[in-house]
N, C-alpha and C positions, 0 to 999 in steps of 0.2 A: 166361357162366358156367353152368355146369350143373347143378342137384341133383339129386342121387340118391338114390331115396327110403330109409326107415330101416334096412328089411329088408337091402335091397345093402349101403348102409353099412359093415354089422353083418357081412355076409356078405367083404367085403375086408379088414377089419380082422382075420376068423377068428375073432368072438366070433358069441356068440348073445344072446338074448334074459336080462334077467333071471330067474332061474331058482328062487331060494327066498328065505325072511325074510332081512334084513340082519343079521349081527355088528353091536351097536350097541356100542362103547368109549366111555364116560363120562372125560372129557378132563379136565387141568387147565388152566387160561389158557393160549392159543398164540396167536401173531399169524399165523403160519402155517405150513405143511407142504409137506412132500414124500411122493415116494413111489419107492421104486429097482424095478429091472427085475425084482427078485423080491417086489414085493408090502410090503416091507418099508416103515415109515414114520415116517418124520421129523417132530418138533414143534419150530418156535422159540418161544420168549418170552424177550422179551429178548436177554441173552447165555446163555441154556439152549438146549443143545438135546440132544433126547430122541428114543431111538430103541426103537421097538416091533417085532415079528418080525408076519408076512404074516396071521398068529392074534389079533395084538392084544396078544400079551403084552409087557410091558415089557422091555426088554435091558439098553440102561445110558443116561446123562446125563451132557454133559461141562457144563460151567461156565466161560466167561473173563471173569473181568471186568475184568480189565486192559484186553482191547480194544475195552469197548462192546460195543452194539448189536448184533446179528447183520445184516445188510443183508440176506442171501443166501445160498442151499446148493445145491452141484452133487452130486448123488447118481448122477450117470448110472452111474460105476464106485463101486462100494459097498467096493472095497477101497481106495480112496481120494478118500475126498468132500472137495471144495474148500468152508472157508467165510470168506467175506468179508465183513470187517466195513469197511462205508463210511464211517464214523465217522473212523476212527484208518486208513485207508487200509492194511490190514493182510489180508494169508493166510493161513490153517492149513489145512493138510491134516490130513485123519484116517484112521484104518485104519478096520476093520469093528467096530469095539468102542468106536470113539470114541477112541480115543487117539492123542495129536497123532505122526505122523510124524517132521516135523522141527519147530523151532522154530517162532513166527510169521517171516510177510514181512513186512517191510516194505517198501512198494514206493515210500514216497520216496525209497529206497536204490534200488531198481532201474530206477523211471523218474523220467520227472522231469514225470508229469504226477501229480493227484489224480485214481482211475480213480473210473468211478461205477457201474461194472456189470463184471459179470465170471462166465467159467464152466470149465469144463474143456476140456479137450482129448483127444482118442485116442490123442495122441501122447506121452501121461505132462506136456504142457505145459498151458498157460492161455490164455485169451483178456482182455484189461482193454479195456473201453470209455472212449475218449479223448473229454470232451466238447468241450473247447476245439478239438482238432484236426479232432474229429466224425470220430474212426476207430476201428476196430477195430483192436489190435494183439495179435500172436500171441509168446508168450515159448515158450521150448522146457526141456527138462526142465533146463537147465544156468543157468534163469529169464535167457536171455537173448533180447531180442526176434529175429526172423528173417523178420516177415514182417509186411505189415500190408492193411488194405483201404483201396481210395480212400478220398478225403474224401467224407463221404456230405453235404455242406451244402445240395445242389441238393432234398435228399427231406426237411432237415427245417426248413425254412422253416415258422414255428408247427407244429411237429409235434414231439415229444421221444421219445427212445427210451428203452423200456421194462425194456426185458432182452435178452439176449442168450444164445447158444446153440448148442452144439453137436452136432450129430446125424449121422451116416452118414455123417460127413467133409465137413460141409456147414455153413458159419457163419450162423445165424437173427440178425437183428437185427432184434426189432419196435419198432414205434415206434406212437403213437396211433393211426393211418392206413394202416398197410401191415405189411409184414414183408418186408424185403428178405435174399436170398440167396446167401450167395459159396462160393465151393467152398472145398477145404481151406488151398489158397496165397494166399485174401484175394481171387480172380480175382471179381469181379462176376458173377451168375449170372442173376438176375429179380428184378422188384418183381412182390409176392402182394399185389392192392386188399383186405386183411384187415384190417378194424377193429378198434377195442377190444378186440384180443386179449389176455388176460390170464394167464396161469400155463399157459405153452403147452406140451402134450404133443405129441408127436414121437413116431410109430408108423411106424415103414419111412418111407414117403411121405406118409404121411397125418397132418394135422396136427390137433391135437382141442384147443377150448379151451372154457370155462363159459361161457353165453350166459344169463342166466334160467334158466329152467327144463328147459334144455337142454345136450350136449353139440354144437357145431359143429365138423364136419368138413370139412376140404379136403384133395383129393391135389394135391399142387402140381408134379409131373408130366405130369396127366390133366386138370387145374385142372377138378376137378369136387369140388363142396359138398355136404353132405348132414348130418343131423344126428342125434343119437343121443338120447331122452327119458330124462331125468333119471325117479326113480318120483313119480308123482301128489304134490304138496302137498309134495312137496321145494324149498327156497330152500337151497340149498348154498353156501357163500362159497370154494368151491375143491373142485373134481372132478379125478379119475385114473381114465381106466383102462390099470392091468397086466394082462398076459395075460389069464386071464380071470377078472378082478373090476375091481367097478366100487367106487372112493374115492370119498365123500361126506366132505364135511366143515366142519362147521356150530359152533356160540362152543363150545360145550362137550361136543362129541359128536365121532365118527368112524362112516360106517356103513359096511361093508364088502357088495359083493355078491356069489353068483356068479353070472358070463354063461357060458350053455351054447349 
């Protein structure tokens, strides 16, 4: 494996170096966030979740409490974010304003497993992570399945999968130990040795997750690592970077950068 040092990094990614004081946003209780391809950013707590514009100002908050818990939110298309509540085994889509689409899913009506991960698709569909079966299964926009990935049971022997993911037509499933990769039809693509990955961003190729004090990088094409410094005396519980700014985000804060 190769690393490369910060500057390159920075330089393949097409940002630069931190550039002036942070936007500091004074938060209410969130267990955690998103951030969509324009900078835009998502709070859950609870069954809230709460959306702020790329400035930090507040937009709107939706509320369910019929279905629990919020598990999880797909922001990749901001004009239709997937959120899934693990609890009640249930879908909502939302527009850009937070307002539901269609009804909730139910997906004991569509499948007939209890999913435990899930995220969007390019294709207007979804992806549900199967644990019993240990697959990944693809629904299409008509919420009918069409496609799915082997059994992954050989990779998670004491290993459990984290999240799941969709990016550049390519299905990410990380798990404790790795992060394995199939293309759009479920076809097997590579095991990435990536550990402890956690709240994984997806840049073209380049893969960036929170490490300490750090952002780490991998191009999983080039399979070359390298890592990006979080600013001095930062402990962040969840980093992004969009174009060019860098998400902080800590129990009560948000800090916003720009990378020039």
């Amino acid at each position: 494996m190769i690393r490369i040092v910060n500057f390159l990094t920075l330089f393949i990614l097409g940002i630069g170096c931190i550039h002036s004081q942070p936007l500091i946003l004074s938060m209410p209780p969130y267990d955690f966030l998103a951030a969509d391809v324009y900078g835009q950013i998502y709070t859950v707590n609870g069954s809230e979740l709460m959306k702020y514009d790329a400035q930090g100002n507040f937009k709107q908050k939706q509320v369910n409490n019929r279905l629990g818990t919020i598990g999880t939110i797909d922001v990749t298309n901001p004009l239709k974010i997937l959120v899934f509540y693990r609890e009640s085994n249930a879908l909502v889509f939302l527009d850009h304003e937070l307002i539901e689409i269609t009804g909730p899913l139910d997906l004991y009506l569509t499948t007939d497993f209890e999913a435990t991960h899930a995220c969007s698709s390019s294709d207007d569909g979804f992806w549900l992570w199967n644990p019993i079966q240990q697959k990944a299964y693809h629904f299409n926009s008509q919420r009918v399945s069409d496609r799915q990935t082997i059994c992954l049971s050989d990779w998670l022997v004491n290993n459990l999968v984290t999240e799941i993911l969709e990016r550049e037509q390519s299905l990410f499933v990380v798990t404790e130990h790795n992060v394995l990769v199939f293309d759009f039809f479920g076809t097997y693509l590579t095991n990435l040795p990536l550990k402890q990955v956690k709240n994984l961003n997806i840049n073209s190729k380049t893969l960036l997750w929170l490490s300490g004090n750090n952002m780490l990088t991998y191009d999983w094409v080039l399979h070359q690592s390298g890592e990006i410094p979080i600013p001095e005396g930062k402990t962040p519980k969840q980093a992004f970077i969009k174009g060019n700014k860098m998400i902080l985000g800590f129990e009560k804060s948000i800090e916003i950068y720009d990378l020039k």
